[in-house]
C-alpha positions in Angstrom: -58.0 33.6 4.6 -54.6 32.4 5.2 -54.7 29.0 6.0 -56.8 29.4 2.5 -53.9 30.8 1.2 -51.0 28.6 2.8 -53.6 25.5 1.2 -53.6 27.0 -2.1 -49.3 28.1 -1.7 -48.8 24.3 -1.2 -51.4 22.5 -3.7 -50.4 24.7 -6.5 -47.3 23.4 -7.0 -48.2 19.8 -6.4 -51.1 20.5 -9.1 -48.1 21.9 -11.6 -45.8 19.0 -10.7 -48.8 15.8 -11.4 -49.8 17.5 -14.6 -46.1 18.0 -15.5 -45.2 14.2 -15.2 -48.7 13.3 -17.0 -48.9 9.8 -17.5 -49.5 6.7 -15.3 -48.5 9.2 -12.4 -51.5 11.9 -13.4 -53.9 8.9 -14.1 -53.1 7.4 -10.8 -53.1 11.2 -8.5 -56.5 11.9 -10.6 -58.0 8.2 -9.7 -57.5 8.8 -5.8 -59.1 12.1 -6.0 -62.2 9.9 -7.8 -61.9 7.7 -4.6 -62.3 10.9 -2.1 -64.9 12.4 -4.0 -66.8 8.9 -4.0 -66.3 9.1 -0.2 -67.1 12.9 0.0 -70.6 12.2 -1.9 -71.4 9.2 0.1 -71.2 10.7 3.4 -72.8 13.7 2.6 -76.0 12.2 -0.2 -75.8 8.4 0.5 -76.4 5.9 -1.8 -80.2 6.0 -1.4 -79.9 9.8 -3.2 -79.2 10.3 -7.0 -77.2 13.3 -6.9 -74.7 10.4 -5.5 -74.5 8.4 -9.0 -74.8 11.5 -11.2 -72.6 13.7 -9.3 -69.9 11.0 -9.4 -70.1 10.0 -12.6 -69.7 13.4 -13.5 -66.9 13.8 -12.0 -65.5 10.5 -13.2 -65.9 12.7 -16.9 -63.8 15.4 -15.4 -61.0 13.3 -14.9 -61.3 11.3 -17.7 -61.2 14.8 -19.8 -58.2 15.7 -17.8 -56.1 13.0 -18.9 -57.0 13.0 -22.4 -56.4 16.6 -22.9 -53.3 15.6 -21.3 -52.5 12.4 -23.2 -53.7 13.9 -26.6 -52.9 17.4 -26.6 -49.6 18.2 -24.3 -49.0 19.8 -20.8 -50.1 23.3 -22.0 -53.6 23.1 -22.8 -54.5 21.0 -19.6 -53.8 24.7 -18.0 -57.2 26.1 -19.8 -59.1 23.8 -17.8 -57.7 25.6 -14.9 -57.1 29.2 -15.6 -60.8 29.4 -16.4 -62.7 27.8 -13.7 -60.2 29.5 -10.9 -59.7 32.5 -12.6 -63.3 33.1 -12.6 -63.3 32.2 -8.9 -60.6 34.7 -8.5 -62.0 37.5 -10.9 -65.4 37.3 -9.0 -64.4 37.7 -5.6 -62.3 40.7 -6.1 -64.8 42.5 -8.7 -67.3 41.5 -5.7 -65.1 42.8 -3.2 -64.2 46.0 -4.9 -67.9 47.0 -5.8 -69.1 46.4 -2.4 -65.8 49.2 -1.2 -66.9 51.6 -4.0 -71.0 51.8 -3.2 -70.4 50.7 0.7 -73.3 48.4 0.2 -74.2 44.7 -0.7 -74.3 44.0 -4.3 -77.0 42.2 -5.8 -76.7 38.8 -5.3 -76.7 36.1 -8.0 -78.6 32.8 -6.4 -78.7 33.6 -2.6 -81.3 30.5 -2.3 -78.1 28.7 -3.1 -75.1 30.5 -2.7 -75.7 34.2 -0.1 -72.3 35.3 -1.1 -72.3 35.4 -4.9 -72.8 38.4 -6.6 -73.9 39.6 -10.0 -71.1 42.3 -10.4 -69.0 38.9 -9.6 -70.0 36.8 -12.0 -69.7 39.3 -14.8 -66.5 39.9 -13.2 -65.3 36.0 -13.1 -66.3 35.8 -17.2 -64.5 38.8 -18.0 -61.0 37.9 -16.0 -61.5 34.3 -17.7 -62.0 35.5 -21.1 -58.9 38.0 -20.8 -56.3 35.2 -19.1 -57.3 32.6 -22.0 -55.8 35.0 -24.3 -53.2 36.7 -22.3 -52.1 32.8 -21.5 -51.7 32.3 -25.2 -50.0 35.8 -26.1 -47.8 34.1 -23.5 -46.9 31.0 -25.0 -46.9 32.4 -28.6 -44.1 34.6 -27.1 -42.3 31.8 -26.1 -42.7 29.7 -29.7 -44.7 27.6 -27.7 -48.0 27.9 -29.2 -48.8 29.2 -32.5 -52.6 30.3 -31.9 -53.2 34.2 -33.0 -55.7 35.8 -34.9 -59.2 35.0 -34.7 -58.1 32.3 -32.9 -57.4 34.9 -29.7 -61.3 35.6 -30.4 -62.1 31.7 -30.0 -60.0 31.7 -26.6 -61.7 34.4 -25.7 -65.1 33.4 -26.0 -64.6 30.2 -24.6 -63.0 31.4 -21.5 -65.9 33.7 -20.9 -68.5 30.7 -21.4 -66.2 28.5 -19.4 -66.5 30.8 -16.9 -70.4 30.6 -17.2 -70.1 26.7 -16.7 -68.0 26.9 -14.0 -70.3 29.4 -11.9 -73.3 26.6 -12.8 -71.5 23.8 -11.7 -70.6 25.9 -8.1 -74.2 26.9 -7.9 -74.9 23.2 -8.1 -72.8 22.0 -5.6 -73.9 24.6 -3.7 -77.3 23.6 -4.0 -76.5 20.1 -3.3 -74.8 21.0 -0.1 -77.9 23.2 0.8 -80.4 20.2 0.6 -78.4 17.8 2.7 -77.2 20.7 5.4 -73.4 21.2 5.1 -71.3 23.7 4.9 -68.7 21.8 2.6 -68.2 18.4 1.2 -64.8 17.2 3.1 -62.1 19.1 5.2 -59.5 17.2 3.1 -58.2 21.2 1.8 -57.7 23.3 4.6 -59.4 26.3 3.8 -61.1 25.1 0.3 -63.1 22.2 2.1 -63.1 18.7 0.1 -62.0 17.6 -3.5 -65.9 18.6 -4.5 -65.5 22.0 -3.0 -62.6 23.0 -4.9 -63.4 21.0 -8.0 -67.0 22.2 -8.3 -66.8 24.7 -10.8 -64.6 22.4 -12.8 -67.5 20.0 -13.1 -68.4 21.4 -17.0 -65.4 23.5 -17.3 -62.9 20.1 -18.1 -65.2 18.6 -20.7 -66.4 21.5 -22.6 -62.7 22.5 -22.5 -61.7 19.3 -24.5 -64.5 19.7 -26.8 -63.3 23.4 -27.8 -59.4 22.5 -27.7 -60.3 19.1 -29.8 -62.5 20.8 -32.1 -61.7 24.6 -31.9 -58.0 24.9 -31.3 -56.6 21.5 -33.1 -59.4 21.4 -35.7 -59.2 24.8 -37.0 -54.8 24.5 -37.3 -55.9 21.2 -39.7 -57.5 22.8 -42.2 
């Protein structure tokens, strides 16, 4: 758990810094992490199985939706992306963690053919702390005259945090099931702690598009009209 930590202590801020400068630089940190995934899927599928093309042209999508929330819509709705997909991973393991101390006994699991550790009491505890940091991160920035999203817009944010949350548990249960039929543990070692770029990118695998659609759609239609 602390190496874990000390990873996450250290990537964070190199995370905030690449999405800060945006541009060329972003394009170019986000294209090398293509490259280790390519790596990370060839060594553990091979070229001979399909979840090699699919899973890597999905996550191809996921940076391209990166940058272009980035490129289109500023710095501060790229963080939506993230706030949902590890804010659910967050919200889970400590609702998980806090039923298991309250009942002293295993909660029921979610998928243990693919994932032992997951829980149901998780899951619905990853949606909800999604669904409530989406809108506590735009009370936030309305605060700060940053954003100027209230109303039933807080509703959308919301909503979409809890489904993002949804996504984001699918897209882990898929890795996880992927790592399951070829026999490892994780994807790379590249993340002390977290495992390879897949590992701690998994659950952003539906999270980043989906998250463009809404903010394209949702959050910059709706403030046209």
């Amino acid at each position: 758990m602390l190496i874990r930590v000390l990873a996450a202590a250290i990537g964070l801020p190199l995370l905030i810094v690449v999405v800060w400068l945006g541009g060329y630089f972003l394009d170019a940190v986000l294209a090398l992490l293509a490259v280790i995934a390519a790596w990370e899927l060839f060594r553990s599928c091979g070229l001979k199985r399909p979840w090699f093309y699919v899973g890597f042209l999905i996550f191809i999508m996921d940076m391209v939706s990166v940058s272009m929330i980035r490129g289109m819509f500023g710095l501060w709705h790229v963080w939506l992306i993230f706030i949902v997909a590890w804010g659910c991973d967050t919200g889970a393991y400590f609702a998980g963690m806090t039923a298991y101390r309250l009942k002293k006994t295993e909660p029921r699991k979610l998928a243990p053919s693919l994932s032992p550790k997951k829980t149901v009491v998780g899951a619905i505890g990853g949606v909800v702390t999604s669904a409530v940091l989406c809108v506590v991160y735009a009370l936030i920035l309305n605060g700060l005259g940053i954003w100027a999203y209230e109303g039933i817009m807080l509703v959308w944010l919301g909503l979409f945090g809890a489904v993002g949350a949804v996504l984001g548990q699918v897209g882990d249960l898929a890795a996880s099931g992927v790592k399951r039929a070829v026999g490892i543990k994780d994807f790379g070692k590249i993340m002390p702690g977290h495992g390879g770029v897949l590992d701690r990118f998994d659950s952003i695998i539906f999270v980043a598009p989906v998250t463009f659609l809404f903010i394209h759609f949702i959050m910059i239609g709706a403030c046209q009209f």
